[in-house]
C-alpha positions, 0 to 999 in steps of 0.5 A: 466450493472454494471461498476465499478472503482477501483482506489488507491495505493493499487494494492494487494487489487485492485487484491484481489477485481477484483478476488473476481468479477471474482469469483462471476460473472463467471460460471468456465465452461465459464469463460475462454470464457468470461473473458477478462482482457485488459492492458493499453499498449495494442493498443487501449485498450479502444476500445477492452475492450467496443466491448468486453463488448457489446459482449453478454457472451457464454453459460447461463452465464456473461462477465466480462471486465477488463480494468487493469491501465487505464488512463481514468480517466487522459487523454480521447481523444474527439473520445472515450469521444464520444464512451464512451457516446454512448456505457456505457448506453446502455451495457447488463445487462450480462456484467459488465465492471471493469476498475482499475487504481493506480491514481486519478481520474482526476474529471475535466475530462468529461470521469470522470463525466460520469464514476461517473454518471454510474459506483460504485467508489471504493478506495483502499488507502494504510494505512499511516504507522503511522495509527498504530490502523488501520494497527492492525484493518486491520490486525485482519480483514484479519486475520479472512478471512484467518481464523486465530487466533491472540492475541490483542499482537500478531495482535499488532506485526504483524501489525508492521512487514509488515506494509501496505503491504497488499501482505505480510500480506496475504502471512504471515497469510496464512503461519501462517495458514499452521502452526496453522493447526486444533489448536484452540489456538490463536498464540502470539507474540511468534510465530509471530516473529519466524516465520513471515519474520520481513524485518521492523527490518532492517529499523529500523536498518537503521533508526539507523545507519542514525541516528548516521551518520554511512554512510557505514553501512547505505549503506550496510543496503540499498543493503541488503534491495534491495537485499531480494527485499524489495520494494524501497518506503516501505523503504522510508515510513518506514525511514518517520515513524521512523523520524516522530515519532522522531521529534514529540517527540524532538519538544515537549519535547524542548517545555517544554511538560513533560506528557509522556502520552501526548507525547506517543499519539502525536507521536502515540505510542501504547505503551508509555513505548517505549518513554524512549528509544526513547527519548534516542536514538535522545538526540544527535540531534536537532529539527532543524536538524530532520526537515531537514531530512523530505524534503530529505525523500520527494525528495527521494519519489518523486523521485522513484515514477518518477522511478528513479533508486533505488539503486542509488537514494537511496544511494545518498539521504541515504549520504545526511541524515547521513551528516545532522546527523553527 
C-alpha cells in the first residue's frame, strides 16, 4: 500500500515525479483502466480517490491514485479524518495512493500526523534565485538527464537565463538537445545565448530602468514581460535578486568594507569582476532607499500569490519603486 505526498512551489517537478510513478508502476496495456487522477475542485475528491484506491487494479497489473492540489494537509473534516483512519491501513498492496499539493503541511493537523505515520513525504521547494551554485548544480543535473552536454561557463549562463523554472529549463535543454543531434562536442555559452530564449535579459533591463526612476519605460518593459507570458512572480523574484544583491553591496561598501573578494561573496556573485560595474550602477542611491524597496517588492509578492491582478498590481507597486528611486 505505498502512499506518498508530495508538496512544494515546484509544481513541474511535482508533475515530472508523479509522471515518472505513472511510468514505473503501470503496465501501458492497462493503464488507462487503472489510472485515476482526482483534482481538488471535483466534489468529494477525497472520497473518490480512497474508493478508487480500494478498488483492486484490472488485469495482472497496479492502480495508481492521483489526488492532485489537495487540501488534506490544510483542512480534514472530522468524517473523512474517520475514513482516512479506517481505510489508509488497510490499502492493497497493488494500489499506490499519490496525493500532491503547492502548500505545507499543516503539521498540527491530525490528518498530517496520520499521513506522516503511513505515506513517503516528499518537497519539491523551488530554488531561491540567489542560490546560484544550486541553480548551476541543478542545471548540470537535468542536463545529464536529458543527455546534453554543457561547459562548467556555459551551465553558468544557462542557469542565469531560466533561473528556477524548472519548466523552461527542460524545454531549453530538450531544444538544446534537437540542436547538438549526435555532436559530441559540449555546447558553450556561445550557443547558449543564441539560442535559449533569455526573458531574464529583460528583468534585468527593468531592474534598470527602476532603478533610474524611468516610470514609462519601466511600464513598458512590465506589459512586454506579461505579454511573451513571463510568469508575474518570476518577475518579482528576479526584481528581489537584483535588489538584493545591490543592497548587500551598498551597505558594505558604506560600512568601510574595501575586500572586493569579500563583497563578491557577500553578495553572491560567481563572478567578482561583475562588482565594478555593479557598484557603478547604485552609486546614485543610498542604503537607506534600497532598504525601502524590498518591503514594496514583499507587498508586490504578497500580493500576486493572493491573486491580484497582475497587470495592475504590477504596474502600481513598479510606480511605487521608481518614486523612491528618483
Amino acid at each position: 500500500m505505498p502512499i506518498y505526498l508530495y508538496w512544494g512551489d515546484d509544481s513541474f517537478a511535482i508533475a515530472q515525479a508523479a509522471t515518472a510513478l505513472h511510468r514505473k508502476l503501470l503496465d501501458p496495456v492497462w493503464s488507462s483502466f487503472n489510472y485515476d487522477k482526482i483534482t481538488a475542485e471535483q466534489s468529494d475528491a477525497m472520497m473518490q480517490g480512497l474508493n478508487q484506491a480500494m478498488t483492486p487494479p484490472f488485469g495482472a497489473a497496479h492502480r495508481l491514485v492521483w489526488l492532485a492540489e489537495t487540501t488534506l494537509c490544510q483542512r480534514c473534516p472530522e468524517t473523512l479524518l474517520t475514513e482516512l483512519e479506517r481505510t489508509l491501513p488497510d490499502l492493497p498492496d497493488t494500489t499506490t495512493l499519490l496525493l500532491t499539493t503547492g502548500n505545507k503541511p499543516d503539521s498540527r493537523l491530525k490528518s498530517t500526523k496520520l499521513l506522516q505515520k503511513h505515506a513517503t513525504i516528499q518537497e519539491f521547494p523551488l530554488i531561491p534565485t540567489w542560490k546560484t551554485d544550486l541553480l548551476v548544480k541543478q542545471v548540470k543535473q537535468v542536463a545529464q538527464e536529458v543527455g546534453v552536454k554543457l561547459t562548467a561557463h556555459g551551465a553558468e549562463l544557462l542557469a542565469d537565463l531560466v533561473g528556477n523554472d524548472t519548466r523552461q529549463l527542460h524545454s531549453e535543454l530538450e531544444k538544446l538537445r534537437l540542436y547538438v543531434g549526435d555532436a559530441k562536442q559540449p555546447l558553450d555559452e556561445v550557443a547558449i545565448a543564441t539560442l535559449v530564449t533569455a526573458s531574464s535579459q529583460s528583468t534585468i533591463q527593468l531592474a534598470a530602468a527602476i532603478r533610474q526612476g524611468q516610470t514609462p519605460q519601466a511600464l513598458d518593459l512590465i506589459a512586454d514581460l506579461l505579454r511573451q507570458n513571463e510568469p508575474a512572480l518570476r518577475i518579482v523574484s528576479s526584481l528581489v535578486t537584483q535588489f538584493r544583491t545591490w543592497l548587500w553591496i551598498k551597505v558594505m561598501r558604506e560600512a568601510g568594507e574595501r575586500n572586493e573578494q569579500d563583497i563578491a561573496k557577500a553578495a553572491e556573485l560567481r563572478n567578482p569582476k561583475r562588482l565594478y560595474f555593479l557598484q557603478k550602477e547604485i552609486e546614485s542611491l543610498s542604503s537607506h532607499t534600497l532598504v525601502q524597496t524590498l518591503p514594496v517588492l514583499l507587498e508586490l509578492e504578497v500580493s500576486l500569490k493572493r491573486g491580484a491582478d497582475e497587470l495592475i498590481t504590477l504596474q502600481t507597486k513598479i510606480i511605487e519603486l521608481c518614486e523612491l528611486c528618483r
